[in-house]
C-alpha positions as CSV (number, residue, x, y, z in Angstrom):
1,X,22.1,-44.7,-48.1
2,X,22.9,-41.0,-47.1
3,X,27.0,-40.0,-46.6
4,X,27.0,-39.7,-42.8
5,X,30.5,-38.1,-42.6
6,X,30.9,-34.3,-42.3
7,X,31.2,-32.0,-45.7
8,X,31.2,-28.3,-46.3
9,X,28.4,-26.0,-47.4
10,X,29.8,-27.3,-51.1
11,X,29.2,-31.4,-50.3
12,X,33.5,-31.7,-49.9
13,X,34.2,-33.8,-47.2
14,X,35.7,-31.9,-43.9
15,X,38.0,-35.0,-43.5
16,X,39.2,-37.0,-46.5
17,X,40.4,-39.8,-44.2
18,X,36.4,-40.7,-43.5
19,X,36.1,-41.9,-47.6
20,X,35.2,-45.1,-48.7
21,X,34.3,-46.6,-52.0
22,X,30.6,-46.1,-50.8
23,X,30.8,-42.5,-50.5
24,X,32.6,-42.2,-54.0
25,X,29.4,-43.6,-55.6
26,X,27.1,-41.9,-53.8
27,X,29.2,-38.8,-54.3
28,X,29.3,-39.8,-57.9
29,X,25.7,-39.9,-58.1
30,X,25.4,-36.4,-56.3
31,X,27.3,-35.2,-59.5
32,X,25.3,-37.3,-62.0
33,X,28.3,-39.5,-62.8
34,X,28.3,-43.6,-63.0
35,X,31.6,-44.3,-62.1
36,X,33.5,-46.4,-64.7
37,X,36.8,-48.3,-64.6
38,X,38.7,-44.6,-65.8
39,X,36.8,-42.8,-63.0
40,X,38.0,-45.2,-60.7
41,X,41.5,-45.5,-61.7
42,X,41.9,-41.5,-61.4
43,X,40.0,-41.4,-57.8
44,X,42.3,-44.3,-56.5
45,X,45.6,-42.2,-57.7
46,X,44.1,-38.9,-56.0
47,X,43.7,-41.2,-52.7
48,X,47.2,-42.8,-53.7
49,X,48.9,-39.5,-53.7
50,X,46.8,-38.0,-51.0
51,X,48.0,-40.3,-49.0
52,X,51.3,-40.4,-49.9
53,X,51.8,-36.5,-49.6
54,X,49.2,-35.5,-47.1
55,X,48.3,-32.9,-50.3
56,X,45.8,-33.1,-53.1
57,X,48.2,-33.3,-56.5
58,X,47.3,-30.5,-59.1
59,X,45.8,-31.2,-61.9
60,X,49.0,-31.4,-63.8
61,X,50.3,-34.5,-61.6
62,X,47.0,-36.0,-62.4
63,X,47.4,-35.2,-66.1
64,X,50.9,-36.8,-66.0
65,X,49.5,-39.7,-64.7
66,X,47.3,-40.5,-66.8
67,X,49.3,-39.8,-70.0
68,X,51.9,-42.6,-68.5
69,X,49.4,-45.2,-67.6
70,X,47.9,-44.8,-70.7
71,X,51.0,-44.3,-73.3
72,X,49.0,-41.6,-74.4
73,X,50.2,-37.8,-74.5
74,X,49.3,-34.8,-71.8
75,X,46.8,-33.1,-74.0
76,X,44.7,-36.5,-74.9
77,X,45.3,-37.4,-70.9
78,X,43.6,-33.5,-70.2
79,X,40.5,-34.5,-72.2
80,X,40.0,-37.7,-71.1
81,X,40.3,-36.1,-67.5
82,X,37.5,-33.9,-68.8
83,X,35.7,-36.4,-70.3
84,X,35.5,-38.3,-67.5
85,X,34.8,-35.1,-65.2
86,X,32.9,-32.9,-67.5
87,X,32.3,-30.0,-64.7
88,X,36.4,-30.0,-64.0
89,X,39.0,-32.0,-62.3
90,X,37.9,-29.7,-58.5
91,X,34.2,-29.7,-58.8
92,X,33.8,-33.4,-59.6
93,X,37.5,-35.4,-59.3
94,X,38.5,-34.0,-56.2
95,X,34.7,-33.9,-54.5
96,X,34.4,-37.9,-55.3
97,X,37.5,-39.1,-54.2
98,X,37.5,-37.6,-50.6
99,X,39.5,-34.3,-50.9
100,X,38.8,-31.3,-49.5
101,X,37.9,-28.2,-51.6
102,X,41.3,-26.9,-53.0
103,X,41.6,-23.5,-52.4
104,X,43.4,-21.5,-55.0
105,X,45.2,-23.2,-57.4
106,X,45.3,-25.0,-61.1
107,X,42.1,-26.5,-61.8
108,X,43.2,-27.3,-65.4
């Protein structure tokens, strides 16, 4: 299966409304990554918040996420984020779960 969607010259996808859980793998596998039960939990609140604010939350909003959901603190939440997306939170996190390429901000 090939992602017939539209992306940029980078693989992002032009409209992150047209993403599935299909894509995500295939995106995934674009990016060498076998998604797991973490990668999925952090590409579902992406999509959560995307969808709730029209915007793609900064790394820090992910960060504060994850240190909640797991009772764990920010800095052991930034390395499993890192872990989990070893080329960084834009290049991988954001590409899989549908967003567009953030311009200029935090990557983390």
């Amino acid at each position: 299966m090939s992602i017939d969607v539209d992306r940029d010259a980078e693989g992002y996808l032009v409209n992150p409304d047209d993403w599935t859980g299909a894509i995500a793998l295939e995106l995934a596998q674009e990016e060498g990554i076998d998604l797991t039960e973490p990668h999925w939990q952090i590409l579902q609140y992406i999509r959560k918040y995307y969808g709730e604010h029209r915007v793609i939350p900064d790394v820090r909003h992910v960060d504060d996420y994850l240190a909640t959901a797991n009772s764990i603190n920010k800095k052991e939440a930034k390395k499993i984020l890192f872990d989990l997306f070893p080329y960084g939170y834009v290049k991988q996190a954001c590409k899989i779960s549908g967003m567009r390429k953030p311009r200029a901000w935090s990557t983390g």
